[in-house]
OpenMM code with the backbone's topology and positions (N, CA, C; nanometers):
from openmm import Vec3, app, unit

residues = "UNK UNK UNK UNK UNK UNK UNK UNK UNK UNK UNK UNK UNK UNK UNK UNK UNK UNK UNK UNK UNK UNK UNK UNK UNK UNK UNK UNK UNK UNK UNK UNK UNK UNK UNK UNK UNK UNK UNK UNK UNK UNK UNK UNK UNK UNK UNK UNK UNK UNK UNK UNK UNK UNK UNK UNK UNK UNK UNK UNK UNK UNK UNK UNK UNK UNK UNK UNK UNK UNK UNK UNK UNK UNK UNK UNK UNK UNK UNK UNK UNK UNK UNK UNK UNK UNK UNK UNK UNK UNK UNK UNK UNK UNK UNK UNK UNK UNK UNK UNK UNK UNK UNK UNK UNK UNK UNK UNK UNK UNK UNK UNK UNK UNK UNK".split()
positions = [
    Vec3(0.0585, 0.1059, 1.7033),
    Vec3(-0.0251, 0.0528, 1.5970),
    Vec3(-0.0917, -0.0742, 1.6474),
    Vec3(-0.1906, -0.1026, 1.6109),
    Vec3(-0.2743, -0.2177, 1.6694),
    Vec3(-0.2430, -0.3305, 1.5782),
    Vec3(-0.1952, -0.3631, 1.4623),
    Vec3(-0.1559, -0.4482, 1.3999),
    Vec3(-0.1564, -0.4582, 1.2860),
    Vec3(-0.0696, -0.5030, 1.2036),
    Vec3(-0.0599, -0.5138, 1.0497),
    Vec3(-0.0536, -0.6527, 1.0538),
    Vec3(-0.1126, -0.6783, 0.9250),
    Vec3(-0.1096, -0.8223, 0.8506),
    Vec3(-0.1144, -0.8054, 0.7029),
    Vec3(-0.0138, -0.9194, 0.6197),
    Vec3(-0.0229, -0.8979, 0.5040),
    Vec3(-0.0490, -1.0535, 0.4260),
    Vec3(-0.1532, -1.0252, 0.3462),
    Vec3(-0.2241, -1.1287, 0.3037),
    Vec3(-0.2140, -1.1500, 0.1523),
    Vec3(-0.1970, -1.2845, 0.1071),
    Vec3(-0.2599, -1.3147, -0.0333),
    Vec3(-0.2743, -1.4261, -0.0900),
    Vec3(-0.3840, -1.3778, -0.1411),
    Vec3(-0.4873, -1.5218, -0.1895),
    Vec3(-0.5430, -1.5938, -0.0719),
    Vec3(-0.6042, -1.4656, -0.0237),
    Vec3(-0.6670, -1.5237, 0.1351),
    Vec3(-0.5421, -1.5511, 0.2496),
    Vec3(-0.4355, -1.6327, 0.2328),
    Vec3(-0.3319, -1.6582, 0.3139),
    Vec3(-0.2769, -1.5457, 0.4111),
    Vec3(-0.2909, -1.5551, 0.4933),
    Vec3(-0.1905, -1.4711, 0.6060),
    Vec3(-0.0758, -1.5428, 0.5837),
    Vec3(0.0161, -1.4376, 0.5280),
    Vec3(0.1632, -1.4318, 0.5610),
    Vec3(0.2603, -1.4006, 0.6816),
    Vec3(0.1702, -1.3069, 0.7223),
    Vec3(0.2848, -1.1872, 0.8507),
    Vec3(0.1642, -1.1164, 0.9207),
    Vec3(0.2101, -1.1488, 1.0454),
    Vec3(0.1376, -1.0696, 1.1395),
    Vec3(0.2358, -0.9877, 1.2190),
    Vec3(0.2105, -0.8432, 1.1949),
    Vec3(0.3118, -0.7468, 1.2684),
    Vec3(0.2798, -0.6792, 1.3982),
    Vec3(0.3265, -0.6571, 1.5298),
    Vec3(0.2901, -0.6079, 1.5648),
    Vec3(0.4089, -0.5126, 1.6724),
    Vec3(0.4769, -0.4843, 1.6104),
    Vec3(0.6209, -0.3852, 1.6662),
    Vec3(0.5858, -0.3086, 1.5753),
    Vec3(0.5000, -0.2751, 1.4455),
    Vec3(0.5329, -0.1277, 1.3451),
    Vec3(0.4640, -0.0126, 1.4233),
    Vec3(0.5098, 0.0614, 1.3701),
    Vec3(0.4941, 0.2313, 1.4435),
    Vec3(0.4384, 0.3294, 1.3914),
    Vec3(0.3360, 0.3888, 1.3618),
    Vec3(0.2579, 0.4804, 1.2458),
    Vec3(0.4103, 0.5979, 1.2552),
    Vec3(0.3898, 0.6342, 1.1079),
    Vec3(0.4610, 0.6948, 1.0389),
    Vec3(0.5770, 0.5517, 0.9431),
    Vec3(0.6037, 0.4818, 1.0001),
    Vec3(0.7105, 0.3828, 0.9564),
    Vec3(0.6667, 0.3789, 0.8217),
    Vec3(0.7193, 0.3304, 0.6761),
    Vec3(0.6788, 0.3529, 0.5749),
    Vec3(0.6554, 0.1927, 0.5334),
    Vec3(0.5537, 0.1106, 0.4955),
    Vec3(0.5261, 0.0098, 0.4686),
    Vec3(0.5822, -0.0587, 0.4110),
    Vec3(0.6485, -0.0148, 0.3235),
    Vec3(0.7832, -0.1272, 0.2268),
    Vec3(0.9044, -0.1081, 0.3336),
    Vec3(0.9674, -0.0156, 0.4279),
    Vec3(1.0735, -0.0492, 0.4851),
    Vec3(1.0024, -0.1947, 0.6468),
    Vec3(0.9194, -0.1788, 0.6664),
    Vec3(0.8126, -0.2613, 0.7606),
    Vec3(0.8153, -0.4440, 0.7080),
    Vec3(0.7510, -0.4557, 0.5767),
    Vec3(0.7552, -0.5242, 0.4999),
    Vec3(0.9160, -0.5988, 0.5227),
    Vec3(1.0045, -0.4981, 0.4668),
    Vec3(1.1270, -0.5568, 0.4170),
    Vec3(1.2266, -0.6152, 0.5611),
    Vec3(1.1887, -0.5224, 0.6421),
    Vec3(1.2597, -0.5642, 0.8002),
    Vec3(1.2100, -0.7175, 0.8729),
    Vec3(1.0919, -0.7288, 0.7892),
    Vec3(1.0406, -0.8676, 0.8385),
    Vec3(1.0251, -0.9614, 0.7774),
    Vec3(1.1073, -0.9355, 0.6575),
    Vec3(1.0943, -1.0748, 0.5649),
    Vec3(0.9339, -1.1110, 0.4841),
    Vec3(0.9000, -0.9713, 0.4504),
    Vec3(0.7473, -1.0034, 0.4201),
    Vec3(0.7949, -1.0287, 0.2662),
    Vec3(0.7115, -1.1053, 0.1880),
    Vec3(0.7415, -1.1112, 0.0266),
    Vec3(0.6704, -1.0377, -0.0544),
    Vec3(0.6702, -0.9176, 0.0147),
    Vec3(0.6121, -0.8050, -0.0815),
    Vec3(0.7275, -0.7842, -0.2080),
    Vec3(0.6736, -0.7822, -0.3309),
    Vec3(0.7833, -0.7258, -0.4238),
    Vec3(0.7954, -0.5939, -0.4448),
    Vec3(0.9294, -0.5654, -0.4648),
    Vec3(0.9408, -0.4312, -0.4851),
    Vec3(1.1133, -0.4086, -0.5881),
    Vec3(1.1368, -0.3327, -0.6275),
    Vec3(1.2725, -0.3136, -0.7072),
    Vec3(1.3305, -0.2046, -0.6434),
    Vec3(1.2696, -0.0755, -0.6608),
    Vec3(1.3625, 0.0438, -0.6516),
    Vec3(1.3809, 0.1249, -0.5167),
    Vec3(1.2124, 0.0723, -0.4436),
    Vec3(1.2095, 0.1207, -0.2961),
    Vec3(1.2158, 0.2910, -0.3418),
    Vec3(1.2375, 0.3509, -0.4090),
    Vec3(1.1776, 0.4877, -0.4664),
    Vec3(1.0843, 0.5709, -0.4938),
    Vec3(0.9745, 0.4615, -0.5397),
    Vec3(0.8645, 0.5149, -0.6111),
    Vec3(0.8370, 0.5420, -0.7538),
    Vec3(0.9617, 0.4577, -0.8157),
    Vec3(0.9134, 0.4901, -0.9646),
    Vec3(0.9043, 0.3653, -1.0523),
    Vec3(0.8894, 0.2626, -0.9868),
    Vec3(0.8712, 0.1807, -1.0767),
    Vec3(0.7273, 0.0710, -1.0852),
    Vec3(0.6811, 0.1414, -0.9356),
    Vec3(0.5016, 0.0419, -0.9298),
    Vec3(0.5390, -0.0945, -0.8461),
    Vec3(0.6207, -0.1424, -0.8793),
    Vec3(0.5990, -0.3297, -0.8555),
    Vec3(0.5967, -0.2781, -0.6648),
    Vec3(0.5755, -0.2398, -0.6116),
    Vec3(0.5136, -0.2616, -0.4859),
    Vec3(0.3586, -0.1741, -0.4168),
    Vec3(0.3313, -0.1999, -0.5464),
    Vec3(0.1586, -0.1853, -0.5154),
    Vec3(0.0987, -0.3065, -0.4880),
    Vec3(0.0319, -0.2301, -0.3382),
    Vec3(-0.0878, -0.3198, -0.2928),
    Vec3(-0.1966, -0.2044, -0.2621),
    Vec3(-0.2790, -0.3265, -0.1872),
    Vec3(-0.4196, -0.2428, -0.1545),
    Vec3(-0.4515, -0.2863, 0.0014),
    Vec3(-0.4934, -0.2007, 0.0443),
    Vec3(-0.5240, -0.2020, 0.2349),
    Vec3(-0.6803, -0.1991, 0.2702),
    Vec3(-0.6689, -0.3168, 0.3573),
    Vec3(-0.8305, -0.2506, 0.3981),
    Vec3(-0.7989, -0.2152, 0.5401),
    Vec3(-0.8974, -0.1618, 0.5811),
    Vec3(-0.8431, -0.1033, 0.7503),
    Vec3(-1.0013, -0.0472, 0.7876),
    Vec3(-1.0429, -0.0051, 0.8843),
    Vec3(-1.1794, 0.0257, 0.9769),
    Vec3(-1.1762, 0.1487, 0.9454),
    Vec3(-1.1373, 0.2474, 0.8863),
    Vec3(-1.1362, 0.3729, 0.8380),
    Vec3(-1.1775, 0.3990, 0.7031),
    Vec3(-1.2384, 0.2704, 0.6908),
    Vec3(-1.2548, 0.3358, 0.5277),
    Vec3(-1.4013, 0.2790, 0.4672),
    Vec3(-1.4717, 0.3898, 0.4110),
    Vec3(-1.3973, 0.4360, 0.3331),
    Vec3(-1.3581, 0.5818, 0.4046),
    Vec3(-1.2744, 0.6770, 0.3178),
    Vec3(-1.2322, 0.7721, 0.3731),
    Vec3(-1.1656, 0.8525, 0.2695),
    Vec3(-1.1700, 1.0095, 0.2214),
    Vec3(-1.0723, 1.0622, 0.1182),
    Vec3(-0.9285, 1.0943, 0.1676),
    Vec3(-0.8408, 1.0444, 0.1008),
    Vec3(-0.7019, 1.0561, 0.1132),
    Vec3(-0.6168, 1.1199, 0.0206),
    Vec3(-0.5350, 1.2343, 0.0726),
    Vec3(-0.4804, 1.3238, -0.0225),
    Vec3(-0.3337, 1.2153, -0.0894),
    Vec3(-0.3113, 1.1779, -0.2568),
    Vec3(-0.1923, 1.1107, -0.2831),
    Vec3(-0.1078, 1.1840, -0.3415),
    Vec3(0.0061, 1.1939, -0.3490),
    Vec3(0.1005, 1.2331, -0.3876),
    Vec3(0.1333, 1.2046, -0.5789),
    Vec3(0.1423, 1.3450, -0.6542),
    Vec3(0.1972, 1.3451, -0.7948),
    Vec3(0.2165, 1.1983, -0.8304),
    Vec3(0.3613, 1.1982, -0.7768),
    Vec3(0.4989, 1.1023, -0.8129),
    Vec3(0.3949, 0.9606, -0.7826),
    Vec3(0.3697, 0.9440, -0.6741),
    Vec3(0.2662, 0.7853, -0.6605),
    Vec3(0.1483, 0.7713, -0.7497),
    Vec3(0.0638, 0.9174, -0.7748),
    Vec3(-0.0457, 0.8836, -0.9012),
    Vec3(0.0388, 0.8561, -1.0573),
    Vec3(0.1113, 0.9524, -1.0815),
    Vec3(0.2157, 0.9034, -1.2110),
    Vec3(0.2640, 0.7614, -1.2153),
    Vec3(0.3376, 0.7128, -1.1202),
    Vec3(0.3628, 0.5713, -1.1075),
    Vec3(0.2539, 0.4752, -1.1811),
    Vec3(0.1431, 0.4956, -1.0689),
    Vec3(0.0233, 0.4056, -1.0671),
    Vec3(-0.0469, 0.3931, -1.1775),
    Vec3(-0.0580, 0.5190, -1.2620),
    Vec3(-0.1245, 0.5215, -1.3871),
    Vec3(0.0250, 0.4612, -1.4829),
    Vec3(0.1140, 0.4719, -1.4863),
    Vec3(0.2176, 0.4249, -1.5628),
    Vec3(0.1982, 0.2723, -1.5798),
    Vec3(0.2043, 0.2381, -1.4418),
    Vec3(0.1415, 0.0530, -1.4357),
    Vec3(0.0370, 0.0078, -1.4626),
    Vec3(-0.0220, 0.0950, -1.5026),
    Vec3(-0.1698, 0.0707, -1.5455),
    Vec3(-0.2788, 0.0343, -1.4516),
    Vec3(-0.2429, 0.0816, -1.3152),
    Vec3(-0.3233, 0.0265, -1.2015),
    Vec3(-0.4420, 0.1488, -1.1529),
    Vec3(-0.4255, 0.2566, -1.2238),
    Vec3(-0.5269, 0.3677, -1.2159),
    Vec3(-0.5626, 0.3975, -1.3716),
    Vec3(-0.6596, 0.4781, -1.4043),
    Vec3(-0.6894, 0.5036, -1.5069),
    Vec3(-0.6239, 0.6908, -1.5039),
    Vec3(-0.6518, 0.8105, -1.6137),
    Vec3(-0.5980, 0.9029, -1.6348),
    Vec3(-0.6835, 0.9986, -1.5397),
    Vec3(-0.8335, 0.9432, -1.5494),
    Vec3(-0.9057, 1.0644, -1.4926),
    Vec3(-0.9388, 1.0247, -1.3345),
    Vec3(-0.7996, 0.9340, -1.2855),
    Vec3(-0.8105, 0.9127, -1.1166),
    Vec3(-0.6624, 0.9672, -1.0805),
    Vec3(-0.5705, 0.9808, -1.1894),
    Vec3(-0.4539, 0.9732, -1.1547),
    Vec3(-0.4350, 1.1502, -1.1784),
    Vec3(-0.5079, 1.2445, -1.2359),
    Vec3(-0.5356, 1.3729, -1.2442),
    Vec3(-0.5966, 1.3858, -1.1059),
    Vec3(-0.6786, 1.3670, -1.0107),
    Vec3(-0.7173, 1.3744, -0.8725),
    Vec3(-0.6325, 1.3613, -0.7399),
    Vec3(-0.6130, 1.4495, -0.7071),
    Vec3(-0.4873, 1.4483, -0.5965),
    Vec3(-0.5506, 1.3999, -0.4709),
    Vec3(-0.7309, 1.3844, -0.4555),
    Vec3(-0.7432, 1.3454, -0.3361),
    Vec3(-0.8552, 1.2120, -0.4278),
    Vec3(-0.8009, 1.1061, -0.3439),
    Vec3(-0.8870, 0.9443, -0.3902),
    Vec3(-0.9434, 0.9445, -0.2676),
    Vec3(-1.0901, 0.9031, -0.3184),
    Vec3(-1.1245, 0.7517, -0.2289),
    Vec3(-1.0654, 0.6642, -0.1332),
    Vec3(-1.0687, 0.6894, -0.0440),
    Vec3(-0.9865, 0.5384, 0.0132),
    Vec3(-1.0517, 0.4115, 0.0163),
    Vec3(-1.0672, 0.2967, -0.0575),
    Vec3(-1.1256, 0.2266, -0.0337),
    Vec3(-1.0180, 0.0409, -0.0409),
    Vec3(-1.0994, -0.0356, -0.0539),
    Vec3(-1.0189, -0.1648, -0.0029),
    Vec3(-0.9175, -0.1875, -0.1719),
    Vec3(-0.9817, -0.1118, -0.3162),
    Vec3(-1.0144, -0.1385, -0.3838),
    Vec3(-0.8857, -0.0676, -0.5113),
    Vec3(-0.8710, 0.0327, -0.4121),
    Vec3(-0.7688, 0.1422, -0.4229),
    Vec3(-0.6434, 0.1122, -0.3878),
    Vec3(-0.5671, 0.0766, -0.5250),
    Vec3(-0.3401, 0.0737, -0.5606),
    Vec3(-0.3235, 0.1858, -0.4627),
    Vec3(-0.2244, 0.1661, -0.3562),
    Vec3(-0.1264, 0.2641, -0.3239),
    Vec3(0.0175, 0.1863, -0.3171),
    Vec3(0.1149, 0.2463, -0.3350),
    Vec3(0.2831, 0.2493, -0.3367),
    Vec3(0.3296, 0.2078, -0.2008),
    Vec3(0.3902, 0.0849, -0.1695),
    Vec3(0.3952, 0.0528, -0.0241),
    Vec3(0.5481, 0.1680, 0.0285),
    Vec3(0.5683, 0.1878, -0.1063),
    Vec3(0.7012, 0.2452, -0.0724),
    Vec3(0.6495, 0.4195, -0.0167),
    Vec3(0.5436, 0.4565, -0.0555),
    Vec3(0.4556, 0.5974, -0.0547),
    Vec3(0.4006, 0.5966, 0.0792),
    Vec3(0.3890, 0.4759, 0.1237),
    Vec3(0.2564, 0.4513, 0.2612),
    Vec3(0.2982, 0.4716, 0.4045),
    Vec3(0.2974, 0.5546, 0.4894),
    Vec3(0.3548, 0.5779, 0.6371),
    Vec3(0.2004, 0.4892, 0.6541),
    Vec3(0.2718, 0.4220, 0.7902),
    Vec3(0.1595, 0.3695, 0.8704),
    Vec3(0.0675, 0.4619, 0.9490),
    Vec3(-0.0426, 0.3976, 0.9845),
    Vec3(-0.1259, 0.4857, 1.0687),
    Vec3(-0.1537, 0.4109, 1.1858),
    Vec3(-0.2039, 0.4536, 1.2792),
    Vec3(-0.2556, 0.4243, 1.4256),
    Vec3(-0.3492, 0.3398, 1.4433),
    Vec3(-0.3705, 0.2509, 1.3189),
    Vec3(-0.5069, 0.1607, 1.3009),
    Vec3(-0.4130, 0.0491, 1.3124),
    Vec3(-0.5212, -0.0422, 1.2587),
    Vec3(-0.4914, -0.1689, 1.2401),
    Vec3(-0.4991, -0.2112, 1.0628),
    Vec3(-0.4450, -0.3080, 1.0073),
    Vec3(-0.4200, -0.2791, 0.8467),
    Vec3(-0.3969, -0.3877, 0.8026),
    Vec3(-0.5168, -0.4884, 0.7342),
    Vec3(-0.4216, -0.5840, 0.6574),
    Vec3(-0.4176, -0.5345, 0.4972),
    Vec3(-0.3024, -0.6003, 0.4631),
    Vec3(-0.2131, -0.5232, 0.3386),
    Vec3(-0.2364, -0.6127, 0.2811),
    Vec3(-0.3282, -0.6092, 0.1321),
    Vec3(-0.3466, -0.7264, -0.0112),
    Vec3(-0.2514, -0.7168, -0.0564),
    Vec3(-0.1671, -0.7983, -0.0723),
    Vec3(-0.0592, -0.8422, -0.2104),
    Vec3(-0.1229, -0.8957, -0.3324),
    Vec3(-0.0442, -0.8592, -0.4515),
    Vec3(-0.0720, -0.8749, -0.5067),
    Vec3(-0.0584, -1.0525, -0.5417),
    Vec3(-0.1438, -1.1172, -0.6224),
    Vec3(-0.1089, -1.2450, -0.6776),
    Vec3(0.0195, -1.2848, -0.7341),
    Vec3(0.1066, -1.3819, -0.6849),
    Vec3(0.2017, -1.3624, -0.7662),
    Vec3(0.1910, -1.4430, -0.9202),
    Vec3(0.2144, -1.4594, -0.9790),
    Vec3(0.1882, -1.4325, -1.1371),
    Vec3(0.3196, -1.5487, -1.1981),
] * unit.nanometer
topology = app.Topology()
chain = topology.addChain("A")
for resn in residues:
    res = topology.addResidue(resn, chain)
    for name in ("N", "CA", "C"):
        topology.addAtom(name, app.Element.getBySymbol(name[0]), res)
């Protein structure tokens, strides 16, 4: 992987560069002390949605049931995006860090604001 970084509110937090495409972004995150939040590490509860921008995008990406259900549960998709099994990929676009295998790019990861 050419590098991950995870950012918020402009701030670089973490610059990664040992992750491995396929590795799943919340176990990545959590091995390095990143302050991504998260609770269940499952997929059913949302609190580790972020958003990625990366040189691939935009691009359509097939998501998974269980991660659109989530996402619309948190209110971070609406009904008639969370019925679409293939999204947009864009900078702009919630995915589940716990849902996310890495890819062969390079990736900085938006956190959310903390609140």
């Amino acid at each position: 992987m050419s590098g991950l970084s995870f950012w918020r509110g402009g701030e670089l937090l973490a610059l990664i560069d040992d992750a491995q495409p396929g590795d799943m972004l919340l176990d990545v995150a959590r091995f390095h002390e990143v302050p991504l939040h998260w609770r269940c590490g499952q997929g059913t509860c949302g609190t580790c949605a972020v958003r990625i921008r990366h040189a691939g995008q935009p691009r359509d990406v097939k998501v998974g049931r269980k991660e659109r259900n989530v996402l619309l549960r948190a209110a971070l998709v609406d009904a008639a995006q969370a019925a679409q099994e293939v999204w947009l990929d864009t900078e702009s676009t919630p995915r589940l860090a716990c849902h996310l295998p890495l890819e062969d790019m390079a990736w900085q990861v938006l956190l959310p604001d903390d609140n």
